[in-house]
KOLLUMBA-337641 format. One record per residue (C-alpha): residue in three letters; y negated, x, z. Coordinates in steps of 0.1 Angstrom, whole numbers, m for minus. Layout:
+------+-------+-------+-------+
: code :    c2 :    c1 :    c3 :
+------+-------+-------+-------+
:  ALA :     Y :     X :     Z :
...
+------+-------+-------+-------+
end
This chain:
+------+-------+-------+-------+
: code :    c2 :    c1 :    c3 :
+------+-------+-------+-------+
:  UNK :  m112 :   m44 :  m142 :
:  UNK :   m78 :   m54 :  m122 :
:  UNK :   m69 :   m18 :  m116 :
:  UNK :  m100 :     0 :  m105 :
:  UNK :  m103 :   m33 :   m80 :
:  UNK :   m69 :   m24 :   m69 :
:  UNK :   m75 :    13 :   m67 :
:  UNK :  m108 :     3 :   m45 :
:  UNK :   m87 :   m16 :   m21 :
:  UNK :   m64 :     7 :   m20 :
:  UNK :   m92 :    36 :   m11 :
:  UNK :  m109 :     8 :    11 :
:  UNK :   m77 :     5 :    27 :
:  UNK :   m74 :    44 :    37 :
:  UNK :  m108 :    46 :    54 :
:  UNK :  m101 :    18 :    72 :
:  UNK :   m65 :    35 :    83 :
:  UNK :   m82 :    65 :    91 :
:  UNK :  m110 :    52 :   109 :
:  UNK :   m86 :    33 :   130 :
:  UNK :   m61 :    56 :   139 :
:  UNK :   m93 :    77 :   148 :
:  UNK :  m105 :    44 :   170 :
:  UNK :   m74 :    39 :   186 :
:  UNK :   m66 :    73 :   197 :
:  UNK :  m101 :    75 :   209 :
:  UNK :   m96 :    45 :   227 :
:  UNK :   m62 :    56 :   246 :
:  UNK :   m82 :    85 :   261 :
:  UNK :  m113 :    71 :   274 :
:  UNK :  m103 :    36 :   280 :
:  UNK :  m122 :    15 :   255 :
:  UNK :  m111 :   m17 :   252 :
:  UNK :  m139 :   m27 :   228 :
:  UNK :  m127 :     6 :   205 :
:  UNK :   m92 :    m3 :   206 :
:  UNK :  m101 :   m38 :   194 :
:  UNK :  m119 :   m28 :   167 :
:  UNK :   m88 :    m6 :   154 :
:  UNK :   m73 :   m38 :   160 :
:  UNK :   m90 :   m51 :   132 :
:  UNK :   m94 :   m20 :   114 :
:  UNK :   m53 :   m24 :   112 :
:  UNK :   m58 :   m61 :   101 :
:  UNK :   m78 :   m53 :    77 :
:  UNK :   m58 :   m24 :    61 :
:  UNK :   m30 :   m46 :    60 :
:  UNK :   m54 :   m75 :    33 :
:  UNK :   m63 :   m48 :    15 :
:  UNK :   m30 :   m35 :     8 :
:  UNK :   m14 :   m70 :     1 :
:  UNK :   m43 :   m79 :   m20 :
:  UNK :   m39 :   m47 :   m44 :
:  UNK :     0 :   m54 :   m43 :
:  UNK :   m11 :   m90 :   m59 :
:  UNK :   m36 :   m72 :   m83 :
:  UNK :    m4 :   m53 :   m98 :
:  UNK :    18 :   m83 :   m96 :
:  UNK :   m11 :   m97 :  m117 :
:  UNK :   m18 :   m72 :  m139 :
:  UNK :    27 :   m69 :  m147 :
:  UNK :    27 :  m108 :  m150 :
:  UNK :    m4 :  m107 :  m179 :
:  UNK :     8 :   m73 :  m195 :
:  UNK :   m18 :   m55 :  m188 :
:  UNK :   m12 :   m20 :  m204 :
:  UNK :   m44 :    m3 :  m198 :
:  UNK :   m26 :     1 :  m161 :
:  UNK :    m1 :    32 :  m168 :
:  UNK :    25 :    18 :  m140 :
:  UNK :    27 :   m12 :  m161 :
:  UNK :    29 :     4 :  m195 :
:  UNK :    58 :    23 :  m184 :
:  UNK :    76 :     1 :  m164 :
:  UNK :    79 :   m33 :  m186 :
:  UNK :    73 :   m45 :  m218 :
:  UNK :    59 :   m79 :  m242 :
:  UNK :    99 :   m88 :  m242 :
:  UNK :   104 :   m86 :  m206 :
:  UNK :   112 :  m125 :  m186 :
:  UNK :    88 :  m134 :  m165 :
:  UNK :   112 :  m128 :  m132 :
:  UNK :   118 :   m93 :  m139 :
:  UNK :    81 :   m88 :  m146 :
:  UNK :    73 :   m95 :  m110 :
:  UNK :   104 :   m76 :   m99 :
:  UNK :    94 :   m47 :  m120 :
:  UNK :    63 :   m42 :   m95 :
:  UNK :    82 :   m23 :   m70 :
:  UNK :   111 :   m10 :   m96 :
:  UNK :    92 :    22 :   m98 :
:  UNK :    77 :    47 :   m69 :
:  UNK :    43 :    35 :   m67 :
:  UNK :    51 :    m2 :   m64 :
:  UNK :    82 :     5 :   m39 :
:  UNK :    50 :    28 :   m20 :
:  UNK :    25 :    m3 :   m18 :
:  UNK :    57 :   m21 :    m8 :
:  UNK :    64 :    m1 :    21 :
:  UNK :    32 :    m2 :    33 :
:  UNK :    27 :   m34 :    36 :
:  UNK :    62 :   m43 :    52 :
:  UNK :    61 :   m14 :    76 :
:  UNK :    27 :   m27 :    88 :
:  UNK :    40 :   m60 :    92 :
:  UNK :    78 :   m59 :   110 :
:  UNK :    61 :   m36 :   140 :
:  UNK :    93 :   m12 :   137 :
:  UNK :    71 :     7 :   164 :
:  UNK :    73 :   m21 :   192 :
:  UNK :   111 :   m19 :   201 :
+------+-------+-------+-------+
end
């Protein structure tokens, strides 16, 4: 259950990013402030569904969850609790969801 939810955020998530990259570009050539504001929260909304799947995997490491392949390969039933949450982004597709969600979030694009 835990990872298909997090797999539909995470698919949730890139419709959302597409539609409102597709809004706001639409929106920068006509003028649209109502279209830009909704890839406002097109943005927001990318941004809970992303941290919400990164929880899902946090959860799914911290009850040893081994249906989830990431998990499987990346800790074990002797691994402390600390490196079990840790362990979420020791891996690519952890440090991925990681990224996403901290690029999103220190606006590197503003400066």
């Amino acid at each position: 259950m835990i990872p298909e939810l997090g797999q539909g955020a995470l698919l949730v998530a890139l419709g959302l990013a597409l539609y409102g990259g597709l809004a706001a570009a639409i929106a920068g050539t006509t003028g649209r402030a109502s279209l830009l504001q909704s890839a406002q929260h097109a943005a927001v909304g990318v941004f809970v569904l992303v941290v919400g799947s990164l929880v899902l995997l946090t959860y799914a490491f911290l009850r040893f969850d081994f249906s989830v392949r990431y998990v499987a390969t990346n800790t074990n039933l002797g691994t402390p609790f600390y490196y079990r949450i840790t362990a979420v982004w020791g891996a690519l597709e952890g440090s991925i969801i990681l990224w996403a969600r901290c690029s999103r979030s220190t606006r590197w694009w503003s400066s």
